[in-house]
N, C-alpha and C positions, 0 to 999 in steps of 0.2 A: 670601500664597502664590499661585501658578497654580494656575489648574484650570478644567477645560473643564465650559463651560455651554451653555443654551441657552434661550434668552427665547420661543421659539414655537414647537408640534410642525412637523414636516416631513422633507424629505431632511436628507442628509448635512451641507448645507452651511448649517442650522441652529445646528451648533457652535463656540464661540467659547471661545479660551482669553483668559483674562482674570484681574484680579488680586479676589481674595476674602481676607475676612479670617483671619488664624491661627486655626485653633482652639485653645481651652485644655480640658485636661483635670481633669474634674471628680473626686472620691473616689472609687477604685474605678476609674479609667477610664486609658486607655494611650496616648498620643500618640504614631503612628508617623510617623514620615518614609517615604514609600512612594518605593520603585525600582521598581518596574514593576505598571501592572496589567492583569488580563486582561480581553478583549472580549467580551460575550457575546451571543446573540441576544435575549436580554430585553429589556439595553440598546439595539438598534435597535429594538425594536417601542417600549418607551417612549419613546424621540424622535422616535418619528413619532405619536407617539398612538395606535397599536393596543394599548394594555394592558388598555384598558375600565377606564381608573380617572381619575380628576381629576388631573391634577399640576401642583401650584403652579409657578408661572412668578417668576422666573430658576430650571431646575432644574438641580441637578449626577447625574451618571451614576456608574454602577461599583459592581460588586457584589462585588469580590473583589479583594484585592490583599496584595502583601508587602513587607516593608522593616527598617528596625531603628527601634526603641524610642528616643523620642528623649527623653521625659517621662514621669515615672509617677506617678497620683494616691496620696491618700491610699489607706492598709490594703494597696493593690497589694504581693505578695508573689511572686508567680510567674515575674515576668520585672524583668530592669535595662535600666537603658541601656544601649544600646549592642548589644544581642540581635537577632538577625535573628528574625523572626514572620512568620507569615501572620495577614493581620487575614480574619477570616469573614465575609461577609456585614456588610461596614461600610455606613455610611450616604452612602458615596459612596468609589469611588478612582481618579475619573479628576483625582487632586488630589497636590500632592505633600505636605500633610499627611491625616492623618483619627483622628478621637479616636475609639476604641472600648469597651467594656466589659472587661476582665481576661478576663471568660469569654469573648472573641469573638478570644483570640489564641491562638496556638500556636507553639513552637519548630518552627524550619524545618532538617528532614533535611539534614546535614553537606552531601551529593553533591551538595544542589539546590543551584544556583543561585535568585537571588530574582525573577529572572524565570520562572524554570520553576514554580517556588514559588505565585506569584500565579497560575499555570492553573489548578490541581489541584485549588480548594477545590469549586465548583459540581459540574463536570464527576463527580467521583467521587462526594461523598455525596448527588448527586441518580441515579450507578447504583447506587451501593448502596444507597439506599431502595428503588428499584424493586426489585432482583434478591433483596435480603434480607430489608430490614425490612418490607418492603412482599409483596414477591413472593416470600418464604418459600424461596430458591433452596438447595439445598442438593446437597453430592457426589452427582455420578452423574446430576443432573437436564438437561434439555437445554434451550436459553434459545434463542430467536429475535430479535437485536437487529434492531432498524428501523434505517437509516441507518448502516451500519458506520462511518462516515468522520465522523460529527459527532463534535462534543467529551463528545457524553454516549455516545455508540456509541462507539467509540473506550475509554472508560473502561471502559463495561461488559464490553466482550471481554474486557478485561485480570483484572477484577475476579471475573468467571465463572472464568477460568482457575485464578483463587484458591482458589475456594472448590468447583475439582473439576470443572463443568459442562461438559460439552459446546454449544460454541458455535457456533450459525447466525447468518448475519449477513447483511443485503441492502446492495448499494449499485449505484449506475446504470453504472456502470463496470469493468471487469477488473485496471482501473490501481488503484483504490480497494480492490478484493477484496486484491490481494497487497499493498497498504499494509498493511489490516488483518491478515494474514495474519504478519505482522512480528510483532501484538502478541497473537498466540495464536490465531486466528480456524481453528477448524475446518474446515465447509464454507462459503463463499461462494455467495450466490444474485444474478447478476444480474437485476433484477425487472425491468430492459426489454426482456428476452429470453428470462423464465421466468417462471411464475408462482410468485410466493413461496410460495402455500399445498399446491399442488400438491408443492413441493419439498419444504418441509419434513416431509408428509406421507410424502413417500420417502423421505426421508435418518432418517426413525426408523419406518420400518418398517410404515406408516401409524396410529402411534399418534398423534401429534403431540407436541408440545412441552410441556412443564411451565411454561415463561414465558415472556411476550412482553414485552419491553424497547420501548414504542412513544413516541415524541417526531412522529411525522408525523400521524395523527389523521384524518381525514374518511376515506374510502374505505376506504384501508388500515387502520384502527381496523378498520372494521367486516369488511373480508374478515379480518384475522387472526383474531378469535373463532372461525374456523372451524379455522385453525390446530394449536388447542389440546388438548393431552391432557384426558381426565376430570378435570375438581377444576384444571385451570390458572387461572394468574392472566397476566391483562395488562395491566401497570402504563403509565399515562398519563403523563406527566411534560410535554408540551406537544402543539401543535397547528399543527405549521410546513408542512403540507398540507392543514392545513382543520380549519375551527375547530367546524364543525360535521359530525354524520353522522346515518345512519340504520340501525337493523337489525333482523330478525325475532328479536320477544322469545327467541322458541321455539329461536335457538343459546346462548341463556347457558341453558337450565334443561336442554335437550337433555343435554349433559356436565357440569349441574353448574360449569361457569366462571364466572369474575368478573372483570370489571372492575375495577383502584382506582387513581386518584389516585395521584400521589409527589411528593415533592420534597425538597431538600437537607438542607432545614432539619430532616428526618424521622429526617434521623442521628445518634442521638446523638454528644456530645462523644468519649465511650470509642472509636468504632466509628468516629470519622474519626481520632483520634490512633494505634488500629490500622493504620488504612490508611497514613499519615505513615510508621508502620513498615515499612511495605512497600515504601515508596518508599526508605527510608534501608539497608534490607536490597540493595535494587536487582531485587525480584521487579517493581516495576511502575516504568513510564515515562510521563514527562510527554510531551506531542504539539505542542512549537510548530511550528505551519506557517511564522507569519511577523510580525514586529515592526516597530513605528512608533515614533518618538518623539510622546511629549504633544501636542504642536502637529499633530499629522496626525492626530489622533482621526475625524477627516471620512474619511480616506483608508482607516481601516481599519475607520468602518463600511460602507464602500463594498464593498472586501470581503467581510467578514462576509456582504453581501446577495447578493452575487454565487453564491455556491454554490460558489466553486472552493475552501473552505476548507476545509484538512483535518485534523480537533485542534482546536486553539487556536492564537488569535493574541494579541498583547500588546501595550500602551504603554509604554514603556522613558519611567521618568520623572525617575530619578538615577545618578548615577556607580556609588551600590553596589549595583547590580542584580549 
């Protein structure tokens, strides 16, 4: 089969589509043929070597994609040939096979296409850990996402809207505000022209917020604590403005706030098949900005780096996308 690799970290132009062997599916395990998978920022920090971990070398990329059921191991009973899936968090999908586990698929919502399909798995159950399983969000509560326009901002607005919250949201732009604004977004704060904590402290009356949705990290971590209603949580999910920060103990004990940690994997299986529903109801929308075929995997992590992305973007890797 294809599928794009890359023999040494660096730029873009570290990746090579090249030919790898089939995989076969083990007992229990689901051979898809994937049509499209999605790009994420992970995926660029781990080809350039910023993930702070070892990676064996030839390594393959992609942490989310969708397609149909091409083989299915033994006991497998939940899906056939021929079934469109999102594979979860497979062990690579910038390929156009990848064997997964039974439990790591999911039937793909009639509406979606398999390219919308393959956005939706990171993006959503890493804001629903933050906003729910993690960040305790609940009707009536009021959430402050960082980055409105990322693919994890982006989701969470949508996902707030769900479950009743009033959403704030920052992005560097006006353009980006009314994009968001499409997918539910309350008030908008430009932060190049406002100050976020300032705002959000007006826009509830100077109580602040119940949850902070934050993927940027260094500075902005630490100014938003200050943000936050008595007893808030503000959920960490990455660090794409700085991987490190600093701040006086004395605003977490001050109201009582908490910092924690999130990530996708946090959601349970029930609690992403929920959300599946939502998509297939047509309460929530996928965000492609912009699609590559396989062979331009360079071309759209180039992209990806650049900042102009808005949502997600995707590898278009078969006809049945």
């Amino acid at each position: 089969m294809k599928a794009v690799r890359f023999h040494e970290t660096g730029g873009p132009d570290v990746l090579r589509l090249e030919d790898v062997p089939d995989p076969e599916p083990g007992d229990g395990d689901v051979l898809v043929r994937l049509a499209a998978s999605a790009v994420n920022p992970a995926e660029v920090s781990r080809r350039g070597g910023r993930m702070g971990q070892v990676v064996d070398l030839p390594a393959m990329l992609g942490i989310e994609g969708a397609g149909v059921v091409a083989q299915v191991g033994k006991d497998v009973t939940s899906v056939d040939v021929g079934d469109r899936v999102i594979a979860r968090q497979p062990p690579y999908s910038y390929a156009e096979f990848v064997v997964v586990p039974e439990r790591s698929v999911y039937a793909v919502p009639e509406n979606l296409s398999l390219v919308e399909a393959a956005t939706v798995t990171i993006t959503f159950t890493t804001a629903w850990s933050a906003l729910r399983v993690r960040g305790g969000g609940k009707e009536g509560d009021t959430v402050l996402v960082q980055a409105a326009a990322s693919g994890v901002g982006i989701a969470a607005i949508q996902l707030a809207k769900q479950l009743g919250m009033t959403v704030l949201a920052t992005a560097s732009s006006p353009e980006k505000l009314e994009w968001a604004a499409w997918y539910g977004l309350d008030h908008g704060i430009n932060y190049v022209e406002q100050d976020f904590v300032a705002e959000a402290k007006r826009l509830t009356d100077g109580r602040g917020v119940d949850v902070i949705v934050d993927g940027v990290g260094g500075d902005v971590l630490a100014r938003g604590i200050t943000a936050l209603a008595r007893g808030g949580r503000l959920t960490v999910f990455g660090g794409g403005g700085g991987r490190e920060t600093s701040f006086p103990v004395v605003d977490l004990y001050r109201n009582a706030v908490s910092i924690v940690g999130v990530g996708g994997s946090l959601t349970p299986r029930e609690d992403f098949e929920m959300i599946l529903g939502w998509f297939g109801e047509g309460k929530l929308a996928p965000t492609i900005d912009r699609t590559w075929p396989l062979a331009e995997a360079a071309e759209a992590h180039r992209y990806q780096e650049s900042r102009q992305i808005k949502g997600k973007s995707a590898l278009v890797i078969s006809e049945d996308s």
